[in-house]
C-alpha positions in Angstrom: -58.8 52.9 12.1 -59.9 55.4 9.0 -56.9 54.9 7.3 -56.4 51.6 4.5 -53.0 50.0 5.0 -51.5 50.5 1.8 -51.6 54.6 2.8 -50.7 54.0 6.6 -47.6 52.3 5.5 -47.3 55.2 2.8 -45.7 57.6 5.7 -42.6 55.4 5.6 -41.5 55.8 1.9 -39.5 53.0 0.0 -38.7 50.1 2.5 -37.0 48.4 -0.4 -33.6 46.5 1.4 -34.6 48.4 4.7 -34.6 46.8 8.2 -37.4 47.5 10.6 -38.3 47.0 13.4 -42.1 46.9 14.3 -43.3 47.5 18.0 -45.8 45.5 19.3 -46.7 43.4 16.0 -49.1 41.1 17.4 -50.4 39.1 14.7 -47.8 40.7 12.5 -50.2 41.4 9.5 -47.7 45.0 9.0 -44.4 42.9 8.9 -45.9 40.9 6.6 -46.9 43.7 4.5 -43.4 45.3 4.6 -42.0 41.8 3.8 -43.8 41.8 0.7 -42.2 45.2 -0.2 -38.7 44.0 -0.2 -38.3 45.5 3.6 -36.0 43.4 6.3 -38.8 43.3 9.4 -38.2 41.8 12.7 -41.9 41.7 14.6 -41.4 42.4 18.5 -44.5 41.9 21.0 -44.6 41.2 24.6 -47.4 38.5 24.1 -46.2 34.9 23.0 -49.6 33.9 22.7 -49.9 36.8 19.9 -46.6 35.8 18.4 -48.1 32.2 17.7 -50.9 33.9 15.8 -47.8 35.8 14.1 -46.0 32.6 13.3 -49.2 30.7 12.1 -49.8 33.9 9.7 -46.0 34.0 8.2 -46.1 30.2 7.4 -50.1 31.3 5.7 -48.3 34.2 4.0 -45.0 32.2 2.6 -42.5 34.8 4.1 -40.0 34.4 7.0 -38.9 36.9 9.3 -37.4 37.1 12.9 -40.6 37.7 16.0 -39.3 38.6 19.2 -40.7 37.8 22.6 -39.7 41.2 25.0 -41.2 44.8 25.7 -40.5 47.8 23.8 -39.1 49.7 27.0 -36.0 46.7 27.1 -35.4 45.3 23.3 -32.9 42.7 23.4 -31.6 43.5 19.9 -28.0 45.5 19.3 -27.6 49.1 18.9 -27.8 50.7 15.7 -29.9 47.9 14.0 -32.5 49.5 12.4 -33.9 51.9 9.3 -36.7 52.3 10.6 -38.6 51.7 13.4 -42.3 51.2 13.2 -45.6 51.0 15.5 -49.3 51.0 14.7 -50.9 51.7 18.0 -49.1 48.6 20.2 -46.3 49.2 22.1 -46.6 53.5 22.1 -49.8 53.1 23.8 -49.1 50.4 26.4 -45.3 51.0 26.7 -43.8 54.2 29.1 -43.0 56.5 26.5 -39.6 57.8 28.7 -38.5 54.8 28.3 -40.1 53.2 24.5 -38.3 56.2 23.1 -35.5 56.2 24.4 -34.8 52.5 23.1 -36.4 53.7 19.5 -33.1 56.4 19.5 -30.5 53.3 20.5 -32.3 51.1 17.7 -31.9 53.3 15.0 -29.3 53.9 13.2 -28.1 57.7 12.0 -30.8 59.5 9.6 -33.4 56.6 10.7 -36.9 57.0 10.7 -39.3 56.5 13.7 -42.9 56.7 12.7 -46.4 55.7 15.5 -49.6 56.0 15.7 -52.0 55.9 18.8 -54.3 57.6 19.9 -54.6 61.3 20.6 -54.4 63.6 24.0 -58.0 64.8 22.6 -59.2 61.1 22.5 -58.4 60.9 26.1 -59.3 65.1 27.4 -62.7 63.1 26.4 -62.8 59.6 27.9 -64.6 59.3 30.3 -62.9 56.4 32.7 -65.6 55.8 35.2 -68.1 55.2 32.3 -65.6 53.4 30.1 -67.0 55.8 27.3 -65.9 58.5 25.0 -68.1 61.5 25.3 -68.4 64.5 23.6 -67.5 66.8 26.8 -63.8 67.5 28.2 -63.4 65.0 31.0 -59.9 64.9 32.1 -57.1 67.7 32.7 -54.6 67.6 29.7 -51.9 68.5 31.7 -52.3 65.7 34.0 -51.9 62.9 31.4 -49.7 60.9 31.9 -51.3 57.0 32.1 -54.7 55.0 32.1 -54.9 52.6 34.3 -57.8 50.4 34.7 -58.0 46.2 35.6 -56.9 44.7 32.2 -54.6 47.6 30.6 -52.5 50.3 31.2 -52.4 53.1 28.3 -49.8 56.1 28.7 -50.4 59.7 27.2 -48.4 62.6 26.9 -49.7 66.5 26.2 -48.3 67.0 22.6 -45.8 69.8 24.1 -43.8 67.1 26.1 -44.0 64.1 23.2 -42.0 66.7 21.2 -39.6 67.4 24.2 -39.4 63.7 24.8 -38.3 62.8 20.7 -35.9 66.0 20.9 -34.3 65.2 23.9 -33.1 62.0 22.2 -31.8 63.0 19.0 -35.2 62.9 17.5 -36.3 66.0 14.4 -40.3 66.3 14.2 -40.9 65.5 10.2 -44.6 65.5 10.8 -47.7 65.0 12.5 -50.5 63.3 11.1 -53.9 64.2 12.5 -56.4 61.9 11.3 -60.1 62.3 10.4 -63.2 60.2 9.4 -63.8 60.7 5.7 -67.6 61.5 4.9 -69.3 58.4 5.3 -67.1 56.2 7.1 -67.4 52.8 8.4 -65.0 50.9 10.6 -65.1 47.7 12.8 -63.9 49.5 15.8 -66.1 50.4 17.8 -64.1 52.7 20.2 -64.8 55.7 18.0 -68.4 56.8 16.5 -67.7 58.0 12.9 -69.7 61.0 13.6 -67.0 62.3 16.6 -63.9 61.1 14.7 -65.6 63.7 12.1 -65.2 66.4 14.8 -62.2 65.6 16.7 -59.1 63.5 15.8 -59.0 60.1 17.8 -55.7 59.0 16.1 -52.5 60.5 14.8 -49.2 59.3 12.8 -46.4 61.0 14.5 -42.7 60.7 12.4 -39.6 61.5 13.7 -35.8 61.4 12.1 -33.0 60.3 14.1 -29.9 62.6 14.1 -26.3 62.0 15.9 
């Protein structure tokens, strides 16, 4: 939410001739942005209603690329398919992550690059769910996260400890971890996060991960 696209999609490097594979693409306004820098995408979302917003914005954009109708915890797609595979927010926030990564490891191909964001295990030590409201006091125990769960949405969150179990446990090697923080004068659209506490605290990270045999 602080970050401009062109450096969010900077943590992948050169997707020149690449295939990816985006999680969760909803309007697909990333794949579309890869497509225009010589990248291979396939767009993936669990909505069709969101994937004829994605079709409507390919034909607007003059590229093509294959969108998927299935959830990120069962990809009907072949082993071994992928460069890199790539979510902002999506499917690594409403997806299990014992099963999303899992899939992400059978995707890839050897050497290939997972890289997320969501939002943070601090973001949610200081949600407070009855309220529906970030505050600025602890409210939940971080070793009890493990899912959200409210009428409309389920969100799952893992202590940062057993995220990096998770990734090594299938063949995943931590590259980095990308904290992120309001610049000085922010302004955003989103309302989730004041400016002011995203100064403080990090609400979102980038999280990138190689695959290895």
């Amino acid at each position: 939410m602080w970050q401009i696209p062109e450096s969010e999609l900077a943590v992948l490097g050169d997707v020149s001739g690449l295939d990816v594979l985006e999680l969760g693409c909803g309007a697909a306004q990333w794949s579309i942005s890869l497509a225009k820098l010589a990248a291979r995408p396939v767009g993936l979302d669990v909505s069709a209603r969101q994937l004829e917003h994605a079709r409507k914005a390919l034909d607007a954009a003059g590229v093509d690329f294959p969108l998927v109708e299935a959830s990120g915890e069962d990809v009907p797609l072949d082993d071994e398919s992928f460069d890199v595979v790539f979510c902002d927010h999506g499917a690594f926030n409403f997806a299990d992550p014992c099963r999303l990564v899992p899939e992400c490891a059978r995707l890839l191909r050897d050497g290939g690059l997972l890289a997320f964001s969501k939002v943070t295990p601090i973001f949610d030590l200081f949600y407070d769910i009855e309220a529906d409201e970030l505050s600025d006091r602890l409210q939940n125990d971080y070793f009890a996260l493990e899912r959200f769960e409210d009428d409309e949405t389920v969100d799952f969150q893992l202590p940062y400890g057993e995220t990096v179990r998770l990734l090594r446990e299938h063949g995943f090697v931590l590259e980095d971890l990308i904290e992120l923080r309001a610049p000085d004068g922010a302004t955003s659209s989103y309302d989730l996060v004041p400016a002011e506490w995203a100064r403080r605290w990090p609400a979102e990270n980038i999280w990138k991960a190689r695959r290895r045999r």
